[in-house]
C-alpha positions as CSV (number, residue, x, y, z in Angstrom):
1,X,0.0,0.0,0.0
2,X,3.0,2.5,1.1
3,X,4.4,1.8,-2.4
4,X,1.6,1.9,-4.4
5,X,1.4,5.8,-2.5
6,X,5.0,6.2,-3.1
7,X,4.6,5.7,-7.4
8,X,1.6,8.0,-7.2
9,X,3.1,10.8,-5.7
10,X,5.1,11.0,-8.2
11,X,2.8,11.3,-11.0
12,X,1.9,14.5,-11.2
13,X,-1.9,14.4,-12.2
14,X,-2.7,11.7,-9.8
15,X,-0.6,13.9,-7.1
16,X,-2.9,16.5,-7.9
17,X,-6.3,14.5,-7.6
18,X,-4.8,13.1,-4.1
19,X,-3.9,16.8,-2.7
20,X,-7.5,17.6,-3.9
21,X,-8.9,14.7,-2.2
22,X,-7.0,15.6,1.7
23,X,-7.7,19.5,1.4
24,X,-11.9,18.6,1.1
25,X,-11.0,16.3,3.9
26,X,-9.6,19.4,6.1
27,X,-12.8,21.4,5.0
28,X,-15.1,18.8,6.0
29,X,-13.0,17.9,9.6
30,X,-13.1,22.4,9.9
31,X,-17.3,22.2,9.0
32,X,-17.1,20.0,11.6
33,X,-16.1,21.8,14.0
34,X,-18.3,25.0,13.6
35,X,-21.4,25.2,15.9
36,X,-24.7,25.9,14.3
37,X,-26.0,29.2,15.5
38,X,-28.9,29.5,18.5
39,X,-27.8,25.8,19.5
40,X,-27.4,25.0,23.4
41,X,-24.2,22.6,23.3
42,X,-24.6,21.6,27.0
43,X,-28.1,19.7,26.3
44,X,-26.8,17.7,22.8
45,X,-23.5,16.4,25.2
46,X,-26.0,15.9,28.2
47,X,-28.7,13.7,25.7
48,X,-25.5,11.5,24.7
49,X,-24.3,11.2,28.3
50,X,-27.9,9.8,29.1
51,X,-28.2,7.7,25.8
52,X,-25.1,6.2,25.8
53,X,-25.0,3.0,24.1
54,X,-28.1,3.7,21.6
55,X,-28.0,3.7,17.9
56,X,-26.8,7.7,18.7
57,X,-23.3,5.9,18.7
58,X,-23.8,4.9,15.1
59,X,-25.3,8.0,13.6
60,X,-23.1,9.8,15.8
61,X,-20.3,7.8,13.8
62,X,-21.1,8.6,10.3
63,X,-21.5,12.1,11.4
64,X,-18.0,12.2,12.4
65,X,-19.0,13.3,16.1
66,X,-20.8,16.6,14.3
67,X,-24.1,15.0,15.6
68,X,-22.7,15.4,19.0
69,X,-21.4,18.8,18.4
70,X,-24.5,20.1,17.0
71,X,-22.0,21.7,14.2
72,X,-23.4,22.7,10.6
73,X,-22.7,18.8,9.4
74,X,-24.9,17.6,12.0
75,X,-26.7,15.5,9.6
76,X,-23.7,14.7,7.6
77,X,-24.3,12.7,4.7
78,X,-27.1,10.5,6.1
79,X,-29.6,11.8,4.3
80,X,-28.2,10.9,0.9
81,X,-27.3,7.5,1.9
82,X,-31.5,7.3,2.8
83,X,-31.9,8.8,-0.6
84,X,-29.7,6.2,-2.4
85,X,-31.9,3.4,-0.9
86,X,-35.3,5.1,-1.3
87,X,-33.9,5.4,-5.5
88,X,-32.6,2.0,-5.7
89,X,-36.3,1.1,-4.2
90,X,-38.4,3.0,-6.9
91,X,-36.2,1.9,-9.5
92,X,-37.2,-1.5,-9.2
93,X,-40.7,-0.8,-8.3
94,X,-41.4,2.0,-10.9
95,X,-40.3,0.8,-14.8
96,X,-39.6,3.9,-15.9
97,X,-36.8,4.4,-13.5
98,X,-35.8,0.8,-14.7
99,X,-35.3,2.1,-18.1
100,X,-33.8,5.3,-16.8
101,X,-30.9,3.8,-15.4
102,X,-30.5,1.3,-18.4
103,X,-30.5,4.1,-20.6
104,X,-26.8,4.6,-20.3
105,X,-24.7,7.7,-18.9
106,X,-27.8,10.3,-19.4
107,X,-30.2,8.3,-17.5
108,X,-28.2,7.5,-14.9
109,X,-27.3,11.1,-14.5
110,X,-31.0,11.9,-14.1
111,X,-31.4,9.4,-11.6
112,X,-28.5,10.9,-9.6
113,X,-30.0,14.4,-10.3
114,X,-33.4,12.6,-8.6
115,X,-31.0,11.8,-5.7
116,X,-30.1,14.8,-4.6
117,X,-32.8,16.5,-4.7
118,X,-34.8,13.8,-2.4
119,X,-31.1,14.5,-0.3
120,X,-32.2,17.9,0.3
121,X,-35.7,17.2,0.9
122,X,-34.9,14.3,3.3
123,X,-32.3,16.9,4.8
124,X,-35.0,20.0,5.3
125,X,-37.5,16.9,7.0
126,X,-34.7,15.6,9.5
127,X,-33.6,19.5,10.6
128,X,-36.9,20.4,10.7
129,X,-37.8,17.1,13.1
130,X,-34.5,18.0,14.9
131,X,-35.1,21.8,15.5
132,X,-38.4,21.5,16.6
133,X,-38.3,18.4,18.6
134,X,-35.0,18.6,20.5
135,X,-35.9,22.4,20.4
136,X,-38.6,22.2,22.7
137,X,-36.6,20.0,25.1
138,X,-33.7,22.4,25.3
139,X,-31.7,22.5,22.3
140,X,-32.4,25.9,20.8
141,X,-31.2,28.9,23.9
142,X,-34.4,30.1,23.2
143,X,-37.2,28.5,21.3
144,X,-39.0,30.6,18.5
145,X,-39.6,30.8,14.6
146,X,-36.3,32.5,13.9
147,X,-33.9,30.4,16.0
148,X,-35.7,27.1,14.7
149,X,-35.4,28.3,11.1
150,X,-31.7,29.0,11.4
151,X,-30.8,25.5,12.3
152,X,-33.1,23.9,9.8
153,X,-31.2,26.0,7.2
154,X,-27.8,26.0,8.8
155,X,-28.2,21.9,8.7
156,X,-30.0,21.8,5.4
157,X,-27.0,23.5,3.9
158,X,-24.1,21.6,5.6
159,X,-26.0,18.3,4.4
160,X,-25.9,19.4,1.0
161,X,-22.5,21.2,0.6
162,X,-21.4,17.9,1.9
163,X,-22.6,15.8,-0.8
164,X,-21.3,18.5,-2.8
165,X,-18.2,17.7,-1.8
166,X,-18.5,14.2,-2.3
167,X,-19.4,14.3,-5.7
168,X,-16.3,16.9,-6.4
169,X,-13.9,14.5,-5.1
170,X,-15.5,11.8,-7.1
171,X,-14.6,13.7,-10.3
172,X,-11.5,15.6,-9.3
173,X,-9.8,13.1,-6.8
174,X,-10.0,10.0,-5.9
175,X,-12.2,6.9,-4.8
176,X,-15.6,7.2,-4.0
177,X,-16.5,10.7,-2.8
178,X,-19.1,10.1,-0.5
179,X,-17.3,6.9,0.5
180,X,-14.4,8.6,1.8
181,X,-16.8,11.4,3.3
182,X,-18.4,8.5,5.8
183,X,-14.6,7.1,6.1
184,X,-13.1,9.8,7.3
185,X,-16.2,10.7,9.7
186,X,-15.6,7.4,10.9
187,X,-11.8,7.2,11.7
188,X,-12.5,10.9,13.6
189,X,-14.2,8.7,15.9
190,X,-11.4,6.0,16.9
191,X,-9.3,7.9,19.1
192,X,-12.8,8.4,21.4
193,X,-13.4,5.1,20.9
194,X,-9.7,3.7,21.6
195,X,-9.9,6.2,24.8
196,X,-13.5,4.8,26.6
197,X,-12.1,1.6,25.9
198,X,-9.0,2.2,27.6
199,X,-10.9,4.0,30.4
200,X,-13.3,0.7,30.6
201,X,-10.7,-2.1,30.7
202,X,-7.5,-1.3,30.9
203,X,-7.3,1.9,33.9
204,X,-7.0,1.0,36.8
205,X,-6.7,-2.4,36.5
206,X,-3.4,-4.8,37.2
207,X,-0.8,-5.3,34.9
208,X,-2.1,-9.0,34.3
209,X,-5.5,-8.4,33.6
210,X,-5.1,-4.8,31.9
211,X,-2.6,-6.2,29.6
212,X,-4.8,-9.0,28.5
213,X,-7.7,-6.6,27.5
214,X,-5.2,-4.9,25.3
215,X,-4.2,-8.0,23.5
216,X,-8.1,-9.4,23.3
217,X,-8.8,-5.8,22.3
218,X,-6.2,-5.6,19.5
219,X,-6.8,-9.4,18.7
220,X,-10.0,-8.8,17.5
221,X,-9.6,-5.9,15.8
222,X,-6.4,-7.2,13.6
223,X,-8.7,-10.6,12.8
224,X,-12.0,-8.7,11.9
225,X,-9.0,-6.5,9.7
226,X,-7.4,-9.3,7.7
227,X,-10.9,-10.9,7.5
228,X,-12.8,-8.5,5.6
229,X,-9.6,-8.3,3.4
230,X,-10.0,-11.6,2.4
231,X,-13.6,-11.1,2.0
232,X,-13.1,-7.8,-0.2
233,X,-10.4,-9.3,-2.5
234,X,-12.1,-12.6,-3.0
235,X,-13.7,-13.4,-6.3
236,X,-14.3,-16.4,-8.6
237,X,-13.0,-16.3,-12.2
238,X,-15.6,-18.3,-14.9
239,X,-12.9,-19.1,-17.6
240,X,-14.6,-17.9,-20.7
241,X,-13.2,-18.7,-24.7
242,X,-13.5,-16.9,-27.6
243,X,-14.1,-18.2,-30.7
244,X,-11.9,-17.6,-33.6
245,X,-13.0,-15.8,-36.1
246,X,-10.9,-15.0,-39.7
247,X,-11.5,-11.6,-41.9
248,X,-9.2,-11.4,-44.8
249,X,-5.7,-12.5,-43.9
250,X,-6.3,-11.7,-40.1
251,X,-7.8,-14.2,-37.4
252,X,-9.7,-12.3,-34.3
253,X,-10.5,-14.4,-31.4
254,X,-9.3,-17.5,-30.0
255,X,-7.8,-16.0,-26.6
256,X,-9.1,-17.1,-22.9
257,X,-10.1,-14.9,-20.5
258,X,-12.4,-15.2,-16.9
259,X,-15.4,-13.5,-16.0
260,X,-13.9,-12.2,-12.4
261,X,-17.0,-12.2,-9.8
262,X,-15.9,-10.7,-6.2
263,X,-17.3,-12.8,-3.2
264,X,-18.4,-9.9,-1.6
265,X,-20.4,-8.7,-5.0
266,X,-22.2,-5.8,-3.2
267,X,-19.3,-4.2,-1.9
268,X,-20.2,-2.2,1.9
269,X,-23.9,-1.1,0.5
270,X,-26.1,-3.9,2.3
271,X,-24.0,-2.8,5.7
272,X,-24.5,1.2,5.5
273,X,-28.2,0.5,4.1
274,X,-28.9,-2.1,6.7
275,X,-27.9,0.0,9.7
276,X,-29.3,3.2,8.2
277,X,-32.7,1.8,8.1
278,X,-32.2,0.2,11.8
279,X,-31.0,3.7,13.5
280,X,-33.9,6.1,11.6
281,X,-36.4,5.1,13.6
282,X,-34.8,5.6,17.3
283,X,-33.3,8.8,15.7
284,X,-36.8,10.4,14.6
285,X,-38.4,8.9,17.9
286,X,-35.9,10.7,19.5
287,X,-36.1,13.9,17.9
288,X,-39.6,13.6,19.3
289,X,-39.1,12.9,23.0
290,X,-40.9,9.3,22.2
291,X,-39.5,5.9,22.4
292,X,-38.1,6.2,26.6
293,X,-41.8,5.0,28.0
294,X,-43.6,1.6,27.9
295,X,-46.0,0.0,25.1
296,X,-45.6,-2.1,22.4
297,X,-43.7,1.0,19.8
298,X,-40.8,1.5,23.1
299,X,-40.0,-2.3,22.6
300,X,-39.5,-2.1,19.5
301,X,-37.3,0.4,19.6
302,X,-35.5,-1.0,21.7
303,X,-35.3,-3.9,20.0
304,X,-33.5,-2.0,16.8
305,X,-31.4,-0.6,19.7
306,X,-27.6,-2.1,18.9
307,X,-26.9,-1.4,22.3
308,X,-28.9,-3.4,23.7
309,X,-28.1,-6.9,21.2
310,X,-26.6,-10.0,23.2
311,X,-27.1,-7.9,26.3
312,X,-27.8,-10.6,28.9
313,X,-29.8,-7.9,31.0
314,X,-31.8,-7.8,28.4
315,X,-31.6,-10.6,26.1
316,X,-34.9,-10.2,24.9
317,X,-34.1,-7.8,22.2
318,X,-31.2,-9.7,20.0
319,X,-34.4,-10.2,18.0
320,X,-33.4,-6.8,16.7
321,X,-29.9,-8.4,15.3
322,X,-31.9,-11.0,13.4
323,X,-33.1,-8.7,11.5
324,X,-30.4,-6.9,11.2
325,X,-29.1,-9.5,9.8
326,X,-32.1,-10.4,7.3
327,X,-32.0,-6.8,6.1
328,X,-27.8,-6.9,4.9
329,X,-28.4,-10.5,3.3
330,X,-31.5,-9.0,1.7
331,X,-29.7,-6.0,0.5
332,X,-26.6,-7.9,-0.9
333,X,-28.8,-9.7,-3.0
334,X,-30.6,-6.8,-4.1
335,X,-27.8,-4.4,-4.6
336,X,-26.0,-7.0,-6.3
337,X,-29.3,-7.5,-9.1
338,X,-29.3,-4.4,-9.8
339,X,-25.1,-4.0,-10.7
340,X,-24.9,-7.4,-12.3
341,X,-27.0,-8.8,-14.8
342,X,-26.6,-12.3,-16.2
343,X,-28.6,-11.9,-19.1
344,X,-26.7,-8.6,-20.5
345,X,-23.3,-10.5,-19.6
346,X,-24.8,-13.4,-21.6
347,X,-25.6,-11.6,-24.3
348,X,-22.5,-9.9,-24.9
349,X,-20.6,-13.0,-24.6
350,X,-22.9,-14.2,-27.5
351,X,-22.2,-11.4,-29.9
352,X,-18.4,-10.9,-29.2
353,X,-18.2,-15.2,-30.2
354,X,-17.5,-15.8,-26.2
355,X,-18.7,-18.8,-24.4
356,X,-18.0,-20.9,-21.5
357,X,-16.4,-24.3,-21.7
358,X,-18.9,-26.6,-21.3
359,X,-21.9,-24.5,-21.5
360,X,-23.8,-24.2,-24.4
361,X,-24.7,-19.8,-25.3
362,X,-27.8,-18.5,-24.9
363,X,-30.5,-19.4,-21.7
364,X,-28.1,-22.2,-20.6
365,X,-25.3,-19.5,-19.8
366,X,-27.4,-16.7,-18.2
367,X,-29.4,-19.7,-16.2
368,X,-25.3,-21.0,-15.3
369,X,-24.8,-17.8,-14.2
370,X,-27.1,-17.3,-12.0
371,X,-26.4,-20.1,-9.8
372,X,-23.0,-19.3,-9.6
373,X,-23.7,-15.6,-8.6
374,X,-26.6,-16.8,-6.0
375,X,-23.8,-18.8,-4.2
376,X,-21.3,-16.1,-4.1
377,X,-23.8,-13.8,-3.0
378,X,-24.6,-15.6,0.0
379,X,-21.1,-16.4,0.9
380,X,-20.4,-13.1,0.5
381,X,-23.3,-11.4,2.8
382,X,-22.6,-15.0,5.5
383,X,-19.0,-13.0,5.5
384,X,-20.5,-9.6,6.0
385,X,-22.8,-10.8,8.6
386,X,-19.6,-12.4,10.6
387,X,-17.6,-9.2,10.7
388,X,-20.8,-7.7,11.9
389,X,-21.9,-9.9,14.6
390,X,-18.6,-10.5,16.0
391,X,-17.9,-7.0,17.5
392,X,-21.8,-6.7,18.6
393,X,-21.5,-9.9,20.7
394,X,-18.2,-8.6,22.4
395,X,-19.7,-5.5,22.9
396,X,-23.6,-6.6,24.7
397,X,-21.7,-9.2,26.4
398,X,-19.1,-6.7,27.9
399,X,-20.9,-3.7,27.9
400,X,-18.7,-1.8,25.5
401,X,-20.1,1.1,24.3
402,X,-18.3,2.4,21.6
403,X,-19.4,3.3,17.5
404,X,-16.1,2.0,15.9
405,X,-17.4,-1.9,15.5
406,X,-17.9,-4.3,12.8
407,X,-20.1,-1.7,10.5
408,X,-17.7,1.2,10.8
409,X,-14.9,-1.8,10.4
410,X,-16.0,-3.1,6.8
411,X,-16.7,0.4,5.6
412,X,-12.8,1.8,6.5
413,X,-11.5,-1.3,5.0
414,X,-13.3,-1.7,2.2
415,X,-13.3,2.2,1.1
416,X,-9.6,1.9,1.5
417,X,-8.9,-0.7,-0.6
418,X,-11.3,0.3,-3.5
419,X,-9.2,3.7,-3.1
420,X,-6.2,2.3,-3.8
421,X,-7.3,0.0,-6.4
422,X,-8.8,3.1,-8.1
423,X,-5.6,4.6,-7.8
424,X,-3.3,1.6,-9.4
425,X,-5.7,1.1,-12.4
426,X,-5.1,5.2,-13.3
427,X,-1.8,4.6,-12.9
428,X,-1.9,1.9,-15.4
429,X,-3.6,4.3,-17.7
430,X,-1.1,6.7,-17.6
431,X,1.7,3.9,-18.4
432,X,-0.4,2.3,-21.3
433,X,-0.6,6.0,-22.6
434,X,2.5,7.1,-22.2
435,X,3.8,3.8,-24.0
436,X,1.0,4.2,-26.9
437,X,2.2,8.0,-27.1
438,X,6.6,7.0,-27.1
């Protein structure tokens, strides 16, 4: 990895996308730091001290400790991620979206036009809920029209100049802009982390037993590390031939070649979708002082609560994790329908004289396919759900209350690798150019 940084540094275009890339990365860590005007800072820090432990610590995550801080990127990029899964929704449910997004570059810059726009409604909603609920119980220094509409306008904004920035740093640097946006929120979060844990199990205990807790700590942390490496850079390679085919005096064809499918097809989407859709509904509860009392909405709430999975207080809710659980393995499949499709891959192997040895072209291949891509898929999201579980069941059984776990894991991991990967394949580019061009 050091090396493959080393050689890009000193390409000069690629040295310019990554300097492009770190100084959004100071602006976003500097918006996150600015307090949003009329906002009581006491009451956000005294709501986490009392809901330590809740989905907060997720959101709270993403948001790179802004939520917290009640600063201008308070909402952070959450509401585009809800966007992104209410589109990839309606474009399954509604066919003209379908054909939208099949209809090459244009439509699918439509769709992401759609996107944002539902981003900024979805932002002025969630200010608006935040303003006026938590407003009421103390958030605003004083409580009126003006004050309200300041936050909902001041939050509004950050939310969208950050997606702004994501989609800048998509074009002019590198990796996945919004990616990188929820990465960096995320590793702003590890030295708090690293600290209550510390604070938890290692002060003030003895040498013997303080020391262990380090290594368990650091044990887990290095295999959930090396695991989701595996399970990012895994894939199964269908050998595919090409027939040979002659025009005048030359012969096209003839060479082999693999169809590369990753294990993990759907990449860290069913993990941030997943949790997202867990964590809204304690987070709007909460904006409305609901969800602390009894009855049958309270338990469920508490049911979606991370905090309280494989708790054996309160055992009860790990019903929350099976579906937690349900909802990643249903989103790797889905995610994974709508980026891969056997049919199209069929058909292309068809027209360019491909086929695989041993299966005849046509239905047989796309039906071939399909198998092979249900089993990875599965394998895949069994992987995902592993790196998951493993850091929620050390967590409800110890009672660690920290947001850097499993989810915020696969998404640091993951991002980084497809970053770099992004990076070697332009620098491969630039040497197949600058051979074509000597």
């Amino acid at each position: 990895m050091l090396e493959t940084f080393r050689r890009a540094f000193q390409i000069k275009d690629i040295r310019k996308k990554i300097g492009y890339t770190f100084l959004m990365l100071i602006v976003i860590r500097l918006g996150s730091q600015l307090p949003t005007p009329g906002v009581n800072s006491s009451y956000i820090k005294d709501f986490f001290a009392q809901n330590s432990g809740e989905a907060f610590n997720l959101f709270n995550a993403f948001t790179g400790g802004s939520f917290e801080q009640m600063s201008v990127f308070a909402l952070s990029i959450t509401p585009y991620i809800t966007s992104s899964i209410i589109m990839q929704l309606l474009t399954i449910a509604i066919p003209k979206l379908e054909e939208m997004q099949k209809d090459g570059e244009d439509g699918r810059k439509k769709i992401a036009a759609f996107t944002r726009y539902l981003t900024v409604g979805l932002a002025l909603i969630e200010s608006t809920a935040m303003s006026v609920g938590f407003g009421r119980q103390g958030l605003l220094i004083e409580y009126n029209f003006v004050n309200a509409a300041i936050v909902v306008l001041t939050l509004t904004a950050g939310s969208a100049l950050l997606m702004w920035i994501g989609e800048r740093i998509t074009e002019k640097g590198v990796g996945n802009g919004i990616s990188i946006v929820l990465v960096i929120n995320i590793v702003s979060r590890i030295p708090a982390d690293m600290a209550q844990l510390f604070e938890q199990f290692v002060k003030g205990k003895n040498l013997a037993s303080g020391g262990l807790a380090v290594l368990i700590i650091l044990a887990i942390i290095l295999v959930l590390v090396i695991f989701v490496i595996i399970l990012q850079d895994g894939e199964r390679r269908i050998a595919v031939q090409y027939s040979q085919k002659v025009v005048g005096r030359k012969t096209y064809g003839g060479q082999s070649t693999h169809i590369p499918l990753k294990i993990n097809t759907a990449g860290v989407i069913p993990i941030i979708f997943a949790s997202s859709l867990m964590q809204f509904p304690i987070v709007i509860a909460s904006f409305l002082g609901k969800g602390q009392g009894k009855g049958i909405g309270s338990e469920i709430l508490r049911g979606m609560n991370q905090g309280n999975w494989c708790n054996p207080q309160n055992i009860q809710y790990t019903w929350g994790l099976v579906v937690y659980i349900i909802l990643t393995v249903f989103f790797a499949y889905f995610y994974t329908s709508i980026t891969f499709n056997p049919l199209e891959v069929a058909n292309n192997m068809k027209k360019n004289g491909g086929f695989i040895p041993g299966i005849r072209p046509g239905r047989p291949t796309v039906e071939y396919l399909s198998k092979i891509l249900k089993y990875i898929i599965f394998i895949g999201a069994c992987g995902l759900v592993i790196a998951q579980v493993i850091p929620i069941f050390f967590n409800g059984i110890l009672g660690a209350s920290v947001s850097f776990g499993g989810t915020s894991l696969i998404i640091i991991v993951s991002v980084i690798l497809e970053t770099i990967k992004q990076i070697e394949s332009q620098m491969l580019v630039r040497n197949y150019k600058g051979f074509l061009n000597g």
